[in-house]
C-alpha positions, -999 to +999 in steps of 0.1 A: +032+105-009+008+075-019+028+053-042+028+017-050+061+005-030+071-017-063+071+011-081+086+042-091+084+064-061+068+094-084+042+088-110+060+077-146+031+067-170+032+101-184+036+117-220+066+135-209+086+103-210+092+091-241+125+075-246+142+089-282+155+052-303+188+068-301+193+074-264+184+035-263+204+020-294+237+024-275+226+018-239+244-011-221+205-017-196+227-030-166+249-002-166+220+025-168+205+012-135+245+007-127+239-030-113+256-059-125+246-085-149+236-111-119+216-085-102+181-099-085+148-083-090+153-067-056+187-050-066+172-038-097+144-028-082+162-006-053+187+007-080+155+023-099+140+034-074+174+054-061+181+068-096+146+079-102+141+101-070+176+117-085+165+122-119+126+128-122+118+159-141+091+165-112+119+178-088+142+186-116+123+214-133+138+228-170+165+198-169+162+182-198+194+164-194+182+151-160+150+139-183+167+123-205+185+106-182+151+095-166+142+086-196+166+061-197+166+042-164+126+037-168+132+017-198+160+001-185+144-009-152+111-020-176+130-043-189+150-058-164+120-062-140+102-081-161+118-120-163+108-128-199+119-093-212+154-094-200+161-131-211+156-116-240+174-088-239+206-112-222+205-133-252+196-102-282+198-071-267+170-042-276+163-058-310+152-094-294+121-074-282+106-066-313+075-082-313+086-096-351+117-107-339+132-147-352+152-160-324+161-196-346+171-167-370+194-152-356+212-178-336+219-193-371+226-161-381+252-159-345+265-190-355+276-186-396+287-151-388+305-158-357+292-131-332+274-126-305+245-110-306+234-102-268+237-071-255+270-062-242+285-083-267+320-083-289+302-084-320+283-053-313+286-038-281+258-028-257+229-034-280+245-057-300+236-048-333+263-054-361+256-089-369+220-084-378+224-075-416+225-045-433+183-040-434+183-040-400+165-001-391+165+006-352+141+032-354+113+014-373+118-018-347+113+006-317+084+024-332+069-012-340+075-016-301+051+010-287+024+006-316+018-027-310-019-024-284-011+011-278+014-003-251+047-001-257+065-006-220+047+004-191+037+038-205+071+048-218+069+051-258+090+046-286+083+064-315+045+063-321+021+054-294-015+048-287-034+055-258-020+044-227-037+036-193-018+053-161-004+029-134-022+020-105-012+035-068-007+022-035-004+037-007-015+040+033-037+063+051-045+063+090-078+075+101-091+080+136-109+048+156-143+060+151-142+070+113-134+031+112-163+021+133-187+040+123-175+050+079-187+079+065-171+104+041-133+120+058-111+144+043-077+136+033-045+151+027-024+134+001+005+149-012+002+159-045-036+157-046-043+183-018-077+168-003-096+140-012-129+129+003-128+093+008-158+073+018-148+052+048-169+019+049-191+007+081-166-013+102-135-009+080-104-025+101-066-023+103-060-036+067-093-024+047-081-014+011-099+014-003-101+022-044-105+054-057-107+055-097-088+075-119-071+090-088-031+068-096-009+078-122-018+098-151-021+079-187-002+082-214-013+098-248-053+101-240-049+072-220-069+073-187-054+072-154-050+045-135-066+036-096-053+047-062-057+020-035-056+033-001-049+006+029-064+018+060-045+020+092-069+031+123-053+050+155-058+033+187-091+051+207-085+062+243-107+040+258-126+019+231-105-014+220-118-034+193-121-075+189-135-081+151-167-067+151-174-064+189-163-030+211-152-031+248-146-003+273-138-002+309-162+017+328-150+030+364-177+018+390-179+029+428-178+007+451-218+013+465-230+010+428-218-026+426-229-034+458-263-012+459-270-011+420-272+018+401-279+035+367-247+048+352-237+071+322-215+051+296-198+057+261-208+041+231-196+052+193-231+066+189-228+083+220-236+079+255-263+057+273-277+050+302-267+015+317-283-005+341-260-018+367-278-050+385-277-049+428-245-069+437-222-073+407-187-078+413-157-058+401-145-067+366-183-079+356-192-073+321-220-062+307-236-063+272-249-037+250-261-053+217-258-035+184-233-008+199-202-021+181-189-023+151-208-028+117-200-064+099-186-064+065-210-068+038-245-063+063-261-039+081-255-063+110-234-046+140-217-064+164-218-057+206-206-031+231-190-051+262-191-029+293-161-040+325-170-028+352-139-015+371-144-010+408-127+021+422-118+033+461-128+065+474-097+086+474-110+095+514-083+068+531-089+070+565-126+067+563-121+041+538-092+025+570-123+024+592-147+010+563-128-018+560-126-026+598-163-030+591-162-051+561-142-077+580-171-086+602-190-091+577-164-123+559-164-142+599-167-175+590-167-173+551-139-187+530-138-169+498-116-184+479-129-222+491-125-229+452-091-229+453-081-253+474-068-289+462 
């Protein structure tokens, strides 16, 4: 499935998944993701992710105690995630994250009336509610909570909520060598989505990221959805290898066309050519085929086609044995490798 790996590992911006104020009054945060106070953001974040594979209502169908349960640990891990909110929450509990909320207030208030008001408290308990004064009204500082910019947490609601845009997705595809090369329009399969047609840039690489609109998790309340990101990852070819924008191949050569010249069929990702194969070139030569590569980034500009020119023996061995006696007459008095003496 394509998911954003810091994320839920199922679409959660989504209507279904609005948390009731009185699940959430009594909820100690840290227990619900069952971490412990000191827990990192990469505790947190594992603990979430564990608990919502368990508990989303997408592979627990007509639960709704598994929903409400799901319920819970979203808002508790959008919280905790985010550094600012659960300072808050350490100090206040659920009610410190009213948007209204006095903090000078009620530490003076903490201080004459002696209790603590963080969550997990004596005073109050998880929540932490009971020295807040008798006006305090849960329900009307949650709804305040998700009205405020139609937002509320991350697409989970409490009470009344406006229009709320879908989470963006991450995710990677792998598409063959010359899709890359060349772009074009391939057909997907992403779970959930069946198939997609993605347009595949000119000379998109290991790496490339991909957006698709509207195609990441749904919105919330009439909200629109958000964007699915797709990072490329390209199969290796069986004979084409890639350097940045320039292609090279290895092209087996016998050993009377290097010697004789010749004209040669060879592949390039348009096809194959015909190559010209210049009268004496030695084994591992390379030759150049401009524009035959890979398409730059950006231009219409493509990069070269580098052709190595790989001698190969006749698999005849004794006529090649009786070759070679000849060759030898041919090296008397030669030192080939005169460049490599000190």
């Amino acid at each position: 499935m394509v998911r954003n790996p810091t994320e839920s590992p199922f679409p959660i911006a989504d209507d279904r998944f609005v948390v009731t104020t009185h699940v959430m009054a009594k909820a100690d945060l840290y227990a619900t993701l069952g971490v412990e106070r000191d827990a990192d953001d990469d505790a947190i974040r594992k603990a979430f992710r564990k608990l919502a594979r368990k508990y989303h209502p997408d592979v627990n169908q007509n639960d709704p105690e598994k929903a409400d349960k799901f319920k819970e640990i979203s808002f508790a891990n959008e919280v905790l995630s985010d550094q600012a909110k659960r300072k808050t929450y350490d100090e206040f509990g659920i009610a410190g994250l009213d948007p209204n909320f006095k903090p000078d207030q009620a530490r003076a208030q903490q201080r004459w009336g002696g209790g603590h008001p963080g969550a997990g408290g004596p005073a109050g308990g998880p929540g932490g509610f009971s020295n807040f004064g008798g006006d305090f009204d849960l329900d009307d500082l949650l709804g305040r909570l998700s009205g405020r910019g139609g937002g509320g947490f991350g697409g989970f609601g409490f009470g009344r909520q406006g229009p709320t845009r879908g989470s963006d997705a991450e995710g990677n595809v792998t598409i063959d060598f010359l899709d890359a090369v060349r772009g074009g329009k391939v057909g997907l399969q992403l779970q959930g989505m069946g198939e997609l047609q993605v347009t595949i840039p000119p000379g998109a690489d290991q790496g490339t990221k991909i957006r698709l609109r509207a195609k990441g998790s749904p919105g919330a309340n009439g909200g629109p959805p958000g964007d699915l990101y797709l990072r490329l990852k390209v199969r290796p070819h069986a004979f084409f290898r890639r350097e940045g924008d320039h292609l090279h191949v290895d092209l087996p050569v016998a050993l009377h066309e290097l010697i004789q010249g010749a004209e040669v069929i060879t592949p390039t990702p348009d096809g194959p050519v015909t190559l010209k194969i210049p009268k004496g070139s030695a084994n591992g030569g390379k030759l150049r085929l401009p524009g035959k590569g890979a398409t730059r980034r950006g231009t219409k500009e493509r990069g070269h086609l580098y052709v190595h020119l790989q001698a190969t023996l006749p698999p005849n061995g004794e006529a090649l044995e009786a070759m070679a006696e000849e060759l030898k007459g041919l090296y008397d008095g030669t030192n080939i490798r005169a460049k490599l003496e000190v």
